[in-house]
PQR file of N, CA, C, O and H, with PARSE charges and radii, in Angstrom:
ATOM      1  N   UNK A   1      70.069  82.700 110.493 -0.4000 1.5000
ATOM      2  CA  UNK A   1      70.972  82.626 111.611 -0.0000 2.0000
ATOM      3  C   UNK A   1      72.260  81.900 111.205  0.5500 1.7000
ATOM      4  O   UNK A   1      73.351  82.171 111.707 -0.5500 1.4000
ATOM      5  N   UNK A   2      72.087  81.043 110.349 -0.4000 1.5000
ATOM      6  CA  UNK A   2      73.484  79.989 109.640 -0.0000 2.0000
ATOM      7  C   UNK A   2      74.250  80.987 109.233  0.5500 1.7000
ATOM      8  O   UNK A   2      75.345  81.255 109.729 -0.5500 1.4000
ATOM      9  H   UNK A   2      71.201  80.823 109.941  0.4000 1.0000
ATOM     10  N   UNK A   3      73.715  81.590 108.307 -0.4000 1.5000
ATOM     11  CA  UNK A   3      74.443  82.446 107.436 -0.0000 2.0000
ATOM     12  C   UNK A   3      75.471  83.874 108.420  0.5500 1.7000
ATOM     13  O   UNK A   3      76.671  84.130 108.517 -0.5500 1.4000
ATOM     14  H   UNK A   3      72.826  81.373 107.904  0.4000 1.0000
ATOM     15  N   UNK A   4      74.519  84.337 108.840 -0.4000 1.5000
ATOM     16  CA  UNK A   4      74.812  85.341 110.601 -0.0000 2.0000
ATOM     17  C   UNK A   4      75.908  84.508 110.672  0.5500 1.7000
ATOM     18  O   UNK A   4      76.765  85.154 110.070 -0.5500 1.4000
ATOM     19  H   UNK A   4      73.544  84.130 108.761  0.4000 1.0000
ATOM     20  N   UNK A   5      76.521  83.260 111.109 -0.4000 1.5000
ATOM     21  CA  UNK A   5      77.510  82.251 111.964 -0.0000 2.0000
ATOM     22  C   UNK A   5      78.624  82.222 111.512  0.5500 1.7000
ATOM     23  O   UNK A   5      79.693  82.452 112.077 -0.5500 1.4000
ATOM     24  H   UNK A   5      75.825  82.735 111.598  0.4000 1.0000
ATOM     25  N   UNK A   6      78.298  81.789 109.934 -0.4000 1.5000
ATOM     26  CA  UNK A   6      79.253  81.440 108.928 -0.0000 2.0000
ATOM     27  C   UNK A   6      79.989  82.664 108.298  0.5500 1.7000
ATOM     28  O   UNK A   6      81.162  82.565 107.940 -0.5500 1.4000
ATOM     29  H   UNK A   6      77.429  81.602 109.476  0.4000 1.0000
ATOM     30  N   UNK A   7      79.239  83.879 108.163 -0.4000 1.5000
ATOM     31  CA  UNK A   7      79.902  85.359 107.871 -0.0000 2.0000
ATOM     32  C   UNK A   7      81.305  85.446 109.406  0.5500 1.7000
ATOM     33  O   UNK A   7      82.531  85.366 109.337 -0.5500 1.4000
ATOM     34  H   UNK A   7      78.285  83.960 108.454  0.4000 1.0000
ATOM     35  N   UNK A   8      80.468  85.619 110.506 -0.4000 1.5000
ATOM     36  CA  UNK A   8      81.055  85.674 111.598 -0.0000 2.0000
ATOM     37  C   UNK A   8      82.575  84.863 111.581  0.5500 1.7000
ATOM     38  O   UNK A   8      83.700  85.363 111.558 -0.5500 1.4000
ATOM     39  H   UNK A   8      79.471  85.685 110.562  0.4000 1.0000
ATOM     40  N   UNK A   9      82.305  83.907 111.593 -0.4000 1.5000
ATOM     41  CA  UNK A   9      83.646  82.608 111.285 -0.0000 2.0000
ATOM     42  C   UNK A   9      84.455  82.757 110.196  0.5500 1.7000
ATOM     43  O   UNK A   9      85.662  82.604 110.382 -0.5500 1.4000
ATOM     44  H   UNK A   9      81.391  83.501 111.612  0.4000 1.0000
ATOM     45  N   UNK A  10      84.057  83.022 109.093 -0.4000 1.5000
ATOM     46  CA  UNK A  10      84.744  83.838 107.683 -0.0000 2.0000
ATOM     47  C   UNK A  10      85.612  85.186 108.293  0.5500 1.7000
ATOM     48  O   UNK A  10      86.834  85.288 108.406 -0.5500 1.4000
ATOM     49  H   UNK A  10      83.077  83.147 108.942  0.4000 1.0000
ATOM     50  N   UNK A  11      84.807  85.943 108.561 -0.4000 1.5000
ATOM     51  CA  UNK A  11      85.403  86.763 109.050 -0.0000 2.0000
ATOM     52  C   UNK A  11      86.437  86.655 110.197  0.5500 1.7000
ATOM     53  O   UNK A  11      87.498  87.274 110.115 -0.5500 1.4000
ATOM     54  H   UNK A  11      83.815  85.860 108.470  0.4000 1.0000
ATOM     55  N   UNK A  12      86.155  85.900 111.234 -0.4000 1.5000
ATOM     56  CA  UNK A  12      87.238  85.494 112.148 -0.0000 2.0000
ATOM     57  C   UNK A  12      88.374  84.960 111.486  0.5500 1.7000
ATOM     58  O   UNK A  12      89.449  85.394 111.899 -0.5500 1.4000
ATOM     59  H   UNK A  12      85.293  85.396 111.300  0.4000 1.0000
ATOM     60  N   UNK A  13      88.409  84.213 110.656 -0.4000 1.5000
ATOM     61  CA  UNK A  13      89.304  83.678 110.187 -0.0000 2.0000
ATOM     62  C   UNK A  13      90.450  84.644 109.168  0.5500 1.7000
ATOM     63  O   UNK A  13      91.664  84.761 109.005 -0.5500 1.4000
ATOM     64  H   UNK A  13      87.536  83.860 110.321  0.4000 1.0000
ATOM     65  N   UNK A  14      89.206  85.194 108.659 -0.4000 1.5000
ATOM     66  CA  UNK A  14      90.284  85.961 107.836 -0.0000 2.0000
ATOM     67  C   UNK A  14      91.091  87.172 108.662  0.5500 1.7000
ATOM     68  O   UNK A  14      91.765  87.904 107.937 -0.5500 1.4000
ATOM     69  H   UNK A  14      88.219  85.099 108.791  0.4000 1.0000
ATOM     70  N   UNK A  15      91.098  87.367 109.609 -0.4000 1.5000
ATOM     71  CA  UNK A  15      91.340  88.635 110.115 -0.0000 2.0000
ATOM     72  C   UNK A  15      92.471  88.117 110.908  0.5500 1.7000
ATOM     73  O   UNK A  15      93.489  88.808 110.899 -0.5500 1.4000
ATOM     74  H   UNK A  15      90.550  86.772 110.198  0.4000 1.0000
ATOM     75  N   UNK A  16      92.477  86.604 111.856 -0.4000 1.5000
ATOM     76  CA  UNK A  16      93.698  85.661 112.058 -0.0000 2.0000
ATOM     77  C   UNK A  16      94.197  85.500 111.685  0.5500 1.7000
ATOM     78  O   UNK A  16      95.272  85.777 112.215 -0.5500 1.4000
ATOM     79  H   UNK A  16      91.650  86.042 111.863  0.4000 1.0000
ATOM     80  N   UNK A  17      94.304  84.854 110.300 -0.4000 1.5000
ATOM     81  CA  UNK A  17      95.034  83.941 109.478 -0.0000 2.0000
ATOM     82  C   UNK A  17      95.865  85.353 108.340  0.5500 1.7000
ATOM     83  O   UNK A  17      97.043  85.440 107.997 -0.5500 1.4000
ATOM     84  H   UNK A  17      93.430  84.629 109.869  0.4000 1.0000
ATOM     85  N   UNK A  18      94.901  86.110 108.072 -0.4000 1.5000
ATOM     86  CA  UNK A  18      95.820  87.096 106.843 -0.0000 2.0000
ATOM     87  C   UNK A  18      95.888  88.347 107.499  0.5500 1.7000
ATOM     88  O   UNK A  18      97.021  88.772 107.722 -0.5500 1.4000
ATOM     89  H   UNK A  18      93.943  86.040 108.352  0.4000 1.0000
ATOM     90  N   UNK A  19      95.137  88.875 107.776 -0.4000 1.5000
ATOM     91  CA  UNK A  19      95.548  90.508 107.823 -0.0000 2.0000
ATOM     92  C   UNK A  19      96.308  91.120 109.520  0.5500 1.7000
ATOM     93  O   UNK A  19      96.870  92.150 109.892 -0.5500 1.4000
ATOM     94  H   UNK A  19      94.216  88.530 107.595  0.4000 1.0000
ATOM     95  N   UNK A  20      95.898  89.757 110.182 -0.4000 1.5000
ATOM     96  CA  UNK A  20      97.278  90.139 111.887 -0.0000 2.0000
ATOM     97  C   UNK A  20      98.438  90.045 111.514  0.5500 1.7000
ATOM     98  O   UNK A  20      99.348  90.774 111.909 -0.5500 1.4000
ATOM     99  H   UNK A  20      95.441  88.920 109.880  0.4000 1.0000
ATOM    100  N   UNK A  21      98.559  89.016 110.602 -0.4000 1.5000
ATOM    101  CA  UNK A  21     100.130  88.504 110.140 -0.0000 2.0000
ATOM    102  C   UNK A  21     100.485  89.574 108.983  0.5500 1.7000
ATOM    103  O   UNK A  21     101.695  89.460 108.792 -0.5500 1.4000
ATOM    104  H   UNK A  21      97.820  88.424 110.282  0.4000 1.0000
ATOM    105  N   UNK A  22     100.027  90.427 108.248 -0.4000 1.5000
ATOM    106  CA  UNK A  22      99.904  91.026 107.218 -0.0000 2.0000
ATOM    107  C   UNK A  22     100.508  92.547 107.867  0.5500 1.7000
ATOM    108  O   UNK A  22     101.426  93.221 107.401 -0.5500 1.4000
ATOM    109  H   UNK A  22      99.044  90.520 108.403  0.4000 1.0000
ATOM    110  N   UNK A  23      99.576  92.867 109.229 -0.4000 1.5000
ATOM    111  CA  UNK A  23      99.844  94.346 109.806 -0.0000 2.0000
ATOM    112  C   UNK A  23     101.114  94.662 110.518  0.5500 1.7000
ATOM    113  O   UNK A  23     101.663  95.746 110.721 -0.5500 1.4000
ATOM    114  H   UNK A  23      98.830  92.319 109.607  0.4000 1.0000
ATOM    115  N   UNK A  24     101.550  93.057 110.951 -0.4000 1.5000
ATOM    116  CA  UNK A  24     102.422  93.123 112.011 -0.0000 2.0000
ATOM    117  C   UNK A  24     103.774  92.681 110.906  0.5500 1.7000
ATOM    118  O   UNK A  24     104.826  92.530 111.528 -0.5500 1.4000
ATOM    119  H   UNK A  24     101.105  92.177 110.786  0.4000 1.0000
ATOM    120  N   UNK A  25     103.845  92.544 109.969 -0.4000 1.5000
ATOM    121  CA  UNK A  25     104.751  93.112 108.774 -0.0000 2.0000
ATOM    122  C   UNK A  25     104.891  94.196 108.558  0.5500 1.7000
ATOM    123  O   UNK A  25     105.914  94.846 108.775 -0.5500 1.4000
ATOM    124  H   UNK A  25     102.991  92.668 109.464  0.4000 1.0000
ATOM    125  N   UNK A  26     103.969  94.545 108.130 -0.4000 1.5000
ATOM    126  CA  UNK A  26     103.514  95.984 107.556 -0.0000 2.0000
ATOM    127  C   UNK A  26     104.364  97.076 108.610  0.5500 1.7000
ATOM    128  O   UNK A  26     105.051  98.025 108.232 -0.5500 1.4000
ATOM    129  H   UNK A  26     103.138  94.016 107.954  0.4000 1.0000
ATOM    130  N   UNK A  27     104.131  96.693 109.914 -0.4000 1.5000
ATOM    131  CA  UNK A  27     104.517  97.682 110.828 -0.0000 2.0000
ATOM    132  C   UNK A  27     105.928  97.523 111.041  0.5500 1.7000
ATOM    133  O   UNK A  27     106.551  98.575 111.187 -0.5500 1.4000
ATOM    134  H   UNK A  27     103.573  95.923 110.222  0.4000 1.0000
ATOM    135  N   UNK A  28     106.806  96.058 111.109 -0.4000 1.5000
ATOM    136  CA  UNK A  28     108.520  95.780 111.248 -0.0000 2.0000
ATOM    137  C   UNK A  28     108.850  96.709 110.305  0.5500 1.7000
ATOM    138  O   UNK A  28     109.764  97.439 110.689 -0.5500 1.4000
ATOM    139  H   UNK A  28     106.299  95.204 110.990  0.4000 1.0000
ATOM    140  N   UNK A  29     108.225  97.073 108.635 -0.4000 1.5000
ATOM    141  CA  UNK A  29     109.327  97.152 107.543 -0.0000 2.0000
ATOM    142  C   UNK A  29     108.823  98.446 107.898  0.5500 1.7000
ATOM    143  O   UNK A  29     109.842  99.121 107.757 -0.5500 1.4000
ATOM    144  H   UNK A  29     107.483  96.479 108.323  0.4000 1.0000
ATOM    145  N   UNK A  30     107.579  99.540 108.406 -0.4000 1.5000
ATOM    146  CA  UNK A  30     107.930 100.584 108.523 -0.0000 2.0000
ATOM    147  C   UNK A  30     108.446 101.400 109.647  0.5500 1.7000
ATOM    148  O   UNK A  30     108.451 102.630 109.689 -0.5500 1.4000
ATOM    149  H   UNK A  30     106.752  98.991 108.521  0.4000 1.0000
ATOM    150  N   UNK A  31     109.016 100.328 110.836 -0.4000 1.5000
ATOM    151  CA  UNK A  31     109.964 100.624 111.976 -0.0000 2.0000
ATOM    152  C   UNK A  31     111.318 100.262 111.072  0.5500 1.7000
ATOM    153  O   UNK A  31     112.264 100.813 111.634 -0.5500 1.4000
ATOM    154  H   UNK A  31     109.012  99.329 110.802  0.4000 1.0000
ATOM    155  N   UNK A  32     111.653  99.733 110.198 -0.4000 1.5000
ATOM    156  CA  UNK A  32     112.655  99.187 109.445 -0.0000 2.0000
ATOM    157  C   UNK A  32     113.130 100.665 108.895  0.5500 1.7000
ATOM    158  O   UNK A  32     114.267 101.124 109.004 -0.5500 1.4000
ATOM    159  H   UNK A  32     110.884  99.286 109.741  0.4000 1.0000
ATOM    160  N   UNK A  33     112.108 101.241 108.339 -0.4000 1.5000
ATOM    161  CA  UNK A  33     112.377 102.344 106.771 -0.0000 2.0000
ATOM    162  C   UNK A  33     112.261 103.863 107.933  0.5500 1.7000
ATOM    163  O   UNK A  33     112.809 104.891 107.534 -0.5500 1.4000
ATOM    164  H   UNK A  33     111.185 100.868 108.251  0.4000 1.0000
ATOM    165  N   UNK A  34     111.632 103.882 109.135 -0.4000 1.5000
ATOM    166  CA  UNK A  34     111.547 105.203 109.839 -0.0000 2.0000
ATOM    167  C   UNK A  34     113.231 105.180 110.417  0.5500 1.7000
ATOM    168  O   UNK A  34     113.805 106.241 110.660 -0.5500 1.4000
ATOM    169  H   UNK A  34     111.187 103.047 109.459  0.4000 1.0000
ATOM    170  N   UNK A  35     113.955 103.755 110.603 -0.4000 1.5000
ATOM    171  CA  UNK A  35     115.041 103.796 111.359 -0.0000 2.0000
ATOM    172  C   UNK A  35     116.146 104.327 110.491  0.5500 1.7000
ATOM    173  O   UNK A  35     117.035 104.989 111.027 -0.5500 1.4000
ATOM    174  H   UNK A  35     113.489 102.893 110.405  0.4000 1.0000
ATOM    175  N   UNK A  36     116.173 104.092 109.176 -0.4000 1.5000
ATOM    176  CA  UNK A  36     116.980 104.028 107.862 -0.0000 2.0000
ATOM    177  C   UNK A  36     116.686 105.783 107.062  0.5500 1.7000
ATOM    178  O   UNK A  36     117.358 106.184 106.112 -0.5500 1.4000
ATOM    179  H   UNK A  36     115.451 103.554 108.740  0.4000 1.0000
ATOM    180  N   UNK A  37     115.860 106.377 107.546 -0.4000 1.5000
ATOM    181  CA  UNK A  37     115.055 107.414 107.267 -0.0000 2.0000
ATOM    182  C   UNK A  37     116.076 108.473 108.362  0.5500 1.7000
ATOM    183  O   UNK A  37     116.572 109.553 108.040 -0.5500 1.4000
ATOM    184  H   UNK A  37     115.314 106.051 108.318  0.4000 1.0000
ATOM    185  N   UNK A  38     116.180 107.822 109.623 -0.4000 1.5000
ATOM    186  CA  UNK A  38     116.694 109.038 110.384 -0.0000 2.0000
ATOM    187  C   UNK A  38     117.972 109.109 110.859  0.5500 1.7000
ATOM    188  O   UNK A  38     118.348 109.928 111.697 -0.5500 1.4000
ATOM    189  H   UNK A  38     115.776 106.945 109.884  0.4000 1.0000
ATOM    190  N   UNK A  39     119.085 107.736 110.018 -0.4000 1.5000
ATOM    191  CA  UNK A  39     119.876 107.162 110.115 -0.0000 2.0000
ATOM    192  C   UNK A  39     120.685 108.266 108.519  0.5500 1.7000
ATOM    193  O   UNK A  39     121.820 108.717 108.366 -0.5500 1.4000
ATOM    194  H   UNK A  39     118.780 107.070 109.337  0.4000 1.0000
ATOM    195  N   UNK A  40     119.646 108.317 107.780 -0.4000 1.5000
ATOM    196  CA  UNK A  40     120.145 109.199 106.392 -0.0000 2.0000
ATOM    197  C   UNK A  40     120.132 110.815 106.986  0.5500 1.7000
ATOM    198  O   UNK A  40     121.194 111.420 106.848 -0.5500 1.4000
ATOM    199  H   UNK A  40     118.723 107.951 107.905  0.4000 1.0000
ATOM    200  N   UNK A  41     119.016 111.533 107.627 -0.4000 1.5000
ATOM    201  CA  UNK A  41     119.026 112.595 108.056 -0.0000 2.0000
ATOM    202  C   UNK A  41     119.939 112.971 108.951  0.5500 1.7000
ATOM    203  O   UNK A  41     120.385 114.118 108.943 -0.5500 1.4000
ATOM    204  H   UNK A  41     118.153 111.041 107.739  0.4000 1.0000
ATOM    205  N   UNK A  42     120.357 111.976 109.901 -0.4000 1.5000
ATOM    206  CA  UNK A  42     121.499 112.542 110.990 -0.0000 2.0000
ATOM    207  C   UNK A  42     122.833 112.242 109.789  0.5500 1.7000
ATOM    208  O   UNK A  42     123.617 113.191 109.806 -0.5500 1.4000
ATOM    209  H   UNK A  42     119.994 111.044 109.906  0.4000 1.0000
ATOM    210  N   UNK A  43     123.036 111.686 109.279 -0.4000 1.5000
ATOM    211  CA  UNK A  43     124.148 111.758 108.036 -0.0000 2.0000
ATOM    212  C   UNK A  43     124.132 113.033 107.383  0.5500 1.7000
ATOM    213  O   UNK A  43     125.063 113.773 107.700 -0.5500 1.4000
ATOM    214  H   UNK A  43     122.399 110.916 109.265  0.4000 1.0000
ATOM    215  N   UNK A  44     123.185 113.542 106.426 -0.4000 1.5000
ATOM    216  CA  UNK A  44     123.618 114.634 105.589 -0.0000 2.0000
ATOM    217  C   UNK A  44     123.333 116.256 106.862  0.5500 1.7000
ATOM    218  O   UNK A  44     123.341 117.431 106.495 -0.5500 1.4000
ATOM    219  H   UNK A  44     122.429 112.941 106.169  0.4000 1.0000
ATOM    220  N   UNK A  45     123.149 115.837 108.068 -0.4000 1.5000
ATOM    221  CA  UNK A  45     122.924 116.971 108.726 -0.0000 2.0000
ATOM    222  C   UNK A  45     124.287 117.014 109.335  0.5500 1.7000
ATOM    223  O   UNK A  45     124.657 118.130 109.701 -0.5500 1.4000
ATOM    224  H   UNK A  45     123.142 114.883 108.366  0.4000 1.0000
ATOM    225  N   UNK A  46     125.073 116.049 109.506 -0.4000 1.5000
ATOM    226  CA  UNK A  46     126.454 115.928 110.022 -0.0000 2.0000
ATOM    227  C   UNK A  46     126.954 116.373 108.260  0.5500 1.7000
ATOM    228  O   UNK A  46     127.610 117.415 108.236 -0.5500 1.4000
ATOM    229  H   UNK A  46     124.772 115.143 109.208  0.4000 1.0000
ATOM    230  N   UNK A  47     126.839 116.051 107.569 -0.4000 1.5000
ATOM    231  CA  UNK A  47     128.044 116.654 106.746 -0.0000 2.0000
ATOM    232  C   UNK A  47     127.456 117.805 106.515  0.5500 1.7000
ATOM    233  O   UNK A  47     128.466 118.507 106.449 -0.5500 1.4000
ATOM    234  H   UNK A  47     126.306 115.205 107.589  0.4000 1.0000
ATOM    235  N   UNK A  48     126.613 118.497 106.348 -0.4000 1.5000
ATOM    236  CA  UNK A  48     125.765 119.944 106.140 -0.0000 2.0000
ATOM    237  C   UNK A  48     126.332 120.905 107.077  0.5500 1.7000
ATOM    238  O   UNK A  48     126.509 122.052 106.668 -0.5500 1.4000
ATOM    239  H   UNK A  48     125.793 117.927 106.401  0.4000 1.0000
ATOM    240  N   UNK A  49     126.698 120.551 108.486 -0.4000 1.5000
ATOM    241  CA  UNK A  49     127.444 121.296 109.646 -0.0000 2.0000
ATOM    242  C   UNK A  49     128.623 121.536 109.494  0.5500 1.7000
ATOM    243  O   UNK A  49     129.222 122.376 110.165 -0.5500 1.4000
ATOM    244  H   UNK A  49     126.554 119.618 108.819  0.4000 1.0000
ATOM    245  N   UNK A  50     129.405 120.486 108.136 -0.4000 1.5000
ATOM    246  CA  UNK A  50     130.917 120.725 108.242 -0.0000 2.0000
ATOM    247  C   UNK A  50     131.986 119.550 109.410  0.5500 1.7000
ATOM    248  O   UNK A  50     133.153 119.538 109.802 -0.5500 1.4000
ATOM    249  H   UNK A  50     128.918 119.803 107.590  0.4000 1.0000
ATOM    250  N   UNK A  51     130.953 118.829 109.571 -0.4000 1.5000
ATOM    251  CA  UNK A  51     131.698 117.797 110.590 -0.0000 2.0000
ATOM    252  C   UNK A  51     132.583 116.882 109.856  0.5500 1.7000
ATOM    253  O   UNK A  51     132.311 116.562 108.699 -0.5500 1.4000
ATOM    254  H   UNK A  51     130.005 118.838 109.253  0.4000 1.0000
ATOM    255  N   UNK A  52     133.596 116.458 110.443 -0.4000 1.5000
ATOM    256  CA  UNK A  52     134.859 115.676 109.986 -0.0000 2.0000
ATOM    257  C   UNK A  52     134.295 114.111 108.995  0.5500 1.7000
ATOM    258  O   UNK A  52     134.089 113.032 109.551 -0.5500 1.4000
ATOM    259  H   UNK A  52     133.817 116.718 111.383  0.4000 1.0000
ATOM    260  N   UNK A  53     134.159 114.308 107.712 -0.4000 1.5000
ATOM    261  CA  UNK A  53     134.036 113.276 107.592 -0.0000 2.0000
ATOM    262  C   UNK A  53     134.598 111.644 107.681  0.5500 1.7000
ATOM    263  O   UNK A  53     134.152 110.696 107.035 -0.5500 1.4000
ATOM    264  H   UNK A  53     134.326 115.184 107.260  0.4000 1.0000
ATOM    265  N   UNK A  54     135.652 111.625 108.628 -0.4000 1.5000
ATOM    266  CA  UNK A  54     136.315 110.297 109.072 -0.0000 2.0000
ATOM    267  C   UNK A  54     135.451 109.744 110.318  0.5500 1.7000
ATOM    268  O   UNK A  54     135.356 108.612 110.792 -0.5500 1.4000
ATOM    269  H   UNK A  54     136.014 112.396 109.153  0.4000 1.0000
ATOM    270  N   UNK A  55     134.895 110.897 110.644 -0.4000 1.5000
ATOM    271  CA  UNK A  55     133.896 110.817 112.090 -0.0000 2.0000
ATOM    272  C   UNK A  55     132.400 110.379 111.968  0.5500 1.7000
ATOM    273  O   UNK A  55     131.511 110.080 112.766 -0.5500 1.4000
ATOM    274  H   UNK A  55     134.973 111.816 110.259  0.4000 1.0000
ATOM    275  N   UNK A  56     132.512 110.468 110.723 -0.4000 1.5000
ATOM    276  CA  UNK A  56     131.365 110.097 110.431 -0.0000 2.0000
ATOM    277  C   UNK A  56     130.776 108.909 110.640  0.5500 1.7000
ATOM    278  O   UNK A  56     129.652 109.223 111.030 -0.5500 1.4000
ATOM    279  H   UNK A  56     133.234 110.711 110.075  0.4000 1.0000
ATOM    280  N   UNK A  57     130.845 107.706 110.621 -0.4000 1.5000
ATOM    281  CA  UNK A  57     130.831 106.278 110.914 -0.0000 2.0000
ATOM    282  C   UNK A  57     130.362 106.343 112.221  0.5500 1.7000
ATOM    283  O   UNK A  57     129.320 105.982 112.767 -0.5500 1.4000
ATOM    284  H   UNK A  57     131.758 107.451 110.304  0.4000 1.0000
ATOM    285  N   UNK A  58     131.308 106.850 112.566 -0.4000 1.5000
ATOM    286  CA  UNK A  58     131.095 106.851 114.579 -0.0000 2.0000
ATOM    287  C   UNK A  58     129.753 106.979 115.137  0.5500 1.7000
ATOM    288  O   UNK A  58     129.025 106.312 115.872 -0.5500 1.4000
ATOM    289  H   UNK A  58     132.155 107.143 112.123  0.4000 1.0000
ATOM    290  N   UNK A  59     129.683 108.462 114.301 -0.4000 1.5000
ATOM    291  CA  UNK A  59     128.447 109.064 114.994 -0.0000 2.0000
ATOM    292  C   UNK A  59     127.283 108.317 114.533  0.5500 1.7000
ATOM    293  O   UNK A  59     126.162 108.505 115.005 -0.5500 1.4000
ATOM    294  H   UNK A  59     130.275 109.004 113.704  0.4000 1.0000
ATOM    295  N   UNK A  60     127.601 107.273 113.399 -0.4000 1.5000
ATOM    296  CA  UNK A  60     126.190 107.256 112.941 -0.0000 2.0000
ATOM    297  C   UNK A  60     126.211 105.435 113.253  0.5500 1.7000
ATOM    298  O   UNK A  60     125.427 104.670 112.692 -0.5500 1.4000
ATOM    299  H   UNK A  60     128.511 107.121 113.016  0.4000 1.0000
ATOM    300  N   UNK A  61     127.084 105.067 114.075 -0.4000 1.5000
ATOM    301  CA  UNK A  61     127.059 103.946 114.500 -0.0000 2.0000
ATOM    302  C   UNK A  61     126.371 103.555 115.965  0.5500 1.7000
ATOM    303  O   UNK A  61     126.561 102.493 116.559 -0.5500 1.4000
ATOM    304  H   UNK A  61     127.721 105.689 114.531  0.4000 1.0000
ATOM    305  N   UNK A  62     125.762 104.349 116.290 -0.4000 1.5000
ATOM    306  CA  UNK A  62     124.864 104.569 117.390 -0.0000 2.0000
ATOM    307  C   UNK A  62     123.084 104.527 116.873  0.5500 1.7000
ATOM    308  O   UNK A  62     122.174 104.619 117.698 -0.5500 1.4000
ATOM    309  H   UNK A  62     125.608 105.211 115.808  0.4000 1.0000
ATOM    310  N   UNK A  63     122.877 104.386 115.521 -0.4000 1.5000
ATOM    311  CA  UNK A  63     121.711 104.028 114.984 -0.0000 2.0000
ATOM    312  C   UNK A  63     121.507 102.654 114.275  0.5500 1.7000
ATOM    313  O   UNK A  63     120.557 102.314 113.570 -0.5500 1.4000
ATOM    314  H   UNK A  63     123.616 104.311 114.851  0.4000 1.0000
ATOM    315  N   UNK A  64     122.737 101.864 114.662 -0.4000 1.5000
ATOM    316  CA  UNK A  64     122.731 100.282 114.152 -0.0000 2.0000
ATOM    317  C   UNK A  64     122.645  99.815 115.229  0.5500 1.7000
ATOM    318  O   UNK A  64     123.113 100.386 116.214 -0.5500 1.4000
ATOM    319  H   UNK A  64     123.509 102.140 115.235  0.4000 1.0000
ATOM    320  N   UNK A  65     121.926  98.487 115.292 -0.4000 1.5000
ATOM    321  CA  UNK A  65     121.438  97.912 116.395 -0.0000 2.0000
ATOM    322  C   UNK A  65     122.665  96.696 116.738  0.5500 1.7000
ATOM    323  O   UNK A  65     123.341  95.981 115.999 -0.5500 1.4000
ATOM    324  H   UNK A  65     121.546  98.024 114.492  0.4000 1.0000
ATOM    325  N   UNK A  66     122.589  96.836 118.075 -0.4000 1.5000
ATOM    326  CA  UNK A  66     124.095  96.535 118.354 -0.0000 2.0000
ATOM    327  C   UNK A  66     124.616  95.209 118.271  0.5500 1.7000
ATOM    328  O   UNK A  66     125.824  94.999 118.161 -0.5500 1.4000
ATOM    329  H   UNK A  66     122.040  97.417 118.675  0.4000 1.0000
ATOM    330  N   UNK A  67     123.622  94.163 118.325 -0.4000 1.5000
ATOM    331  CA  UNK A  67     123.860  92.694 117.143 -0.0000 2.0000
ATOM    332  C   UNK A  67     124.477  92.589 115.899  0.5500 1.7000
ATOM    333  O   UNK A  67     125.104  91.609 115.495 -0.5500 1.4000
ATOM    334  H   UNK A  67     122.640  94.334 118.415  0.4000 1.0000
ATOM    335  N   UNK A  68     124.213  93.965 115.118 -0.4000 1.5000
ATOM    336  CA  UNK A  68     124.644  94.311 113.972 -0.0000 2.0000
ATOM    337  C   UNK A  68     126.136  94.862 113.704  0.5500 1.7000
ATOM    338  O   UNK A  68     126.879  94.571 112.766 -0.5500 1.4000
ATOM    339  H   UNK A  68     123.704  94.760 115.446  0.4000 1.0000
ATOM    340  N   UNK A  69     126.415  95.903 114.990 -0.4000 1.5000
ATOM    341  CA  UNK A  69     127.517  96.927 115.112 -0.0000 2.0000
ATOM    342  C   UNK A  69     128.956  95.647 114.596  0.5500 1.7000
ATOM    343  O   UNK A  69     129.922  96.242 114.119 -0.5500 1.4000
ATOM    344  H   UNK A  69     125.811  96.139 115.752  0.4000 1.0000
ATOM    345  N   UNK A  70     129.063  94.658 114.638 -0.4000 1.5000
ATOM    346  CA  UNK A  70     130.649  93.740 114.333 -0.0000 2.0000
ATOM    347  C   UNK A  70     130.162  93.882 112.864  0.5500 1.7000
ATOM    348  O   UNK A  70     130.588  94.758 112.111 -0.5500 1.4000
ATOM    349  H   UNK A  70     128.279  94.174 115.025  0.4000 1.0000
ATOM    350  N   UNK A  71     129.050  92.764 112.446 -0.4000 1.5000
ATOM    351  CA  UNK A  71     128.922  92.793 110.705 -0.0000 2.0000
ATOM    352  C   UNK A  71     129.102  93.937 110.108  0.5500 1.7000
ATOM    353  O   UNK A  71     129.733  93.796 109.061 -0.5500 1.4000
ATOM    354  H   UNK A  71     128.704  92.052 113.057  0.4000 1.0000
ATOM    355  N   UNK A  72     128.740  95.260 110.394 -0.4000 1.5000
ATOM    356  CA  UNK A  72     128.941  96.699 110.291 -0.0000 2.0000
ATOM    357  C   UNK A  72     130.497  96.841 109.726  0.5500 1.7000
ATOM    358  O   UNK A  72     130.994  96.603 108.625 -0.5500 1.4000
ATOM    359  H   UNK A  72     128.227  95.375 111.245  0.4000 1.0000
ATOM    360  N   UNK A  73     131.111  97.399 111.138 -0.4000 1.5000
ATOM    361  CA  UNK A  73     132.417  97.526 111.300 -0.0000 2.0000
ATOM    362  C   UNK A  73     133.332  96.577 110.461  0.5500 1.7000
ATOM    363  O   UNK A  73     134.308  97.141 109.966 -0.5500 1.4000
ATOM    364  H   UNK A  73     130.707  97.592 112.033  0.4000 1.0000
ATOM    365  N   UNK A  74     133.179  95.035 110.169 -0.4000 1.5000
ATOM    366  CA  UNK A  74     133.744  94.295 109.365 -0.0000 2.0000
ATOM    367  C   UNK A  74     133.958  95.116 107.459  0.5500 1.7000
ATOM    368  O   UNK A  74     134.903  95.593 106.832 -0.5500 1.4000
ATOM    369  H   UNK A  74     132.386  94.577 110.571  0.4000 1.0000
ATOM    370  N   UNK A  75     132.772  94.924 107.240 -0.4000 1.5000
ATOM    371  CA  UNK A  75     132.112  95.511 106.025 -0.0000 2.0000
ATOM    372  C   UNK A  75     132.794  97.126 105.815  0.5500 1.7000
ATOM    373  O   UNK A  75     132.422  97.836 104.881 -0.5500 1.4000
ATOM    374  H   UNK A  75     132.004  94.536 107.750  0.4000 1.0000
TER
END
C-alpha cells in the first residue's frame, strides 16, 4: 500500500511540476509558429496575385498583434 502512495505522489508531482509547465509551452510556441506560418502564406499569396508590393506591409499588418504594430512600423 506504501509503495501504491508513493508511485501516486511521484506521479502527482511530476505531472505538476514538469510536464503542465512543459505543455503549456509547448502549446504558446506552436500558437507562436501557426501565427508566423499564416502570416508567410497570406504574403506569398498576395504577391502570387500580382498585388502592389508597397501594399504589402499593410495588408499583412493585420496579423501582428497590436502591442507590437509601433515596434513593427518603427523597424
Amino acid at each position: 500500500m506504501a509503495v501504491a502512495l508513493l508511485t501516486t505522489m511521484y506521479g502527482a508531482i511530476v505531472a505538476n511540476v514538469l510536464c503542465i509547465p512543459l505543455i503549456q509551452k509547448l502549446q504558446q510556441l506552436d500558437f507562436k509558429e501557426k501565427c508566423n506560418n499564416e502570416l508567410i502564406i497570406e504574403a506569398v499569396m498576395f504577391i502570387q496575385s500580382g498585388g502592389n508590393p508597397r501594399l504589402m506591409p499593410d495588408v499583412l499588418m493585420g496579423y501582428v498583434a497590436p502591442k507590437k504594430r509601433a515596434a513593427v512600423k518603427t523597424e
